[in-house]
C-alpha positions in Angstrom: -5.8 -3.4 -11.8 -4.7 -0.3 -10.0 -2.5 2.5 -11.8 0.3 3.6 -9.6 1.7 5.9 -11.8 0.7 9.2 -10.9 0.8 8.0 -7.1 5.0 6.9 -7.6 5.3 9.9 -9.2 3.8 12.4 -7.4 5.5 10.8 -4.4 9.3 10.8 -5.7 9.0 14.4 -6.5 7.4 15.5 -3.5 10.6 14.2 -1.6 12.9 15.0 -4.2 11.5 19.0 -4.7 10.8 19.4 -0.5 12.8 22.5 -0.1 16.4 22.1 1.2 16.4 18.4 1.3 18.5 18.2 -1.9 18.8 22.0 -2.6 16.8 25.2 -2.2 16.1 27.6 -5.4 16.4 30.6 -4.1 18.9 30.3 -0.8 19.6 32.4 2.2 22.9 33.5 0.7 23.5 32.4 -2.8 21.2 31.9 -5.7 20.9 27.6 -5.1 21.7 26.0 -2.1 22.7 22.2 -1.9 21.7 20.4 1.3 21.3 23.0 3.9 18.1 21.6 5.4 16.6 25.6 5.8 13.7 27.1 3.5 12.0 30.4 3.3 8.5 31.2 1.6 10.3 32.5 -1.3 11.9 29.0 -1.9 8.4 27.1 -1.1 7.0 29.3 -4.0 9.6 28.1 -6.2 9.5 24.6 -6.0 5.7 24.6 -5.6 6.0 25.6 -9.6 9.0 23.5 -10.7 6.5 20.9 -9.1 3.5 21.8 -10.7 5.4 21.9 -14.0 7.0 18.6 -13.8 3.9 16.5 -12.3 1.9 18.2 -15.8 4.8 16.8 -18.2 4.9 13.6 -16.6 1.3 12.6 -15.9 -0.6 14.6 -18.7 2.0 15.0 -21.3 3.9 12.1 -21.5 1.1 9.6 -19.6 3.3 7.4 -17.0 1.5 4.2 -15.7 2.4 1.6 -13.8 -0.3 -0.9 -13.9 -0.5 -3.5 -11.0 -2.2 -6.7 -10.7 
């Protein structure tokens, strides 16, 4: 039986914090951004941590697992 947990996981925030898919934290012009499809190294930085930070709490603080088989 294979755990898919931290894979599903780790995949749905990858896509979900890419910077200026959904929004960029910071943006060009504004503190957030919603949709603009731009990035700077800044906003990489940025959601590299919110990323780090919600990948811990989900795979080593609250344990998600999807068992398969």
């Amino acid at each position: 039986m294979g755990d898919w947990g931290p894979v599903l996981i780790a995949v749905v925030l990858f896509v979900l914090l890419s910077p200026g898919l959904l929004f960029q934290l910071p943006g060009r012009g504004r503190v957030i951004e919603f949709g603009n499809m731009h990035t700077s190294a800044a906003s990489i930085i940025v959601h590299t941590i919110i990323y780090f930070g919600l990948i811990t709490i989900f795979l080593v603080v609250i344990g998600v697992h999807i068992h398969t088989g």
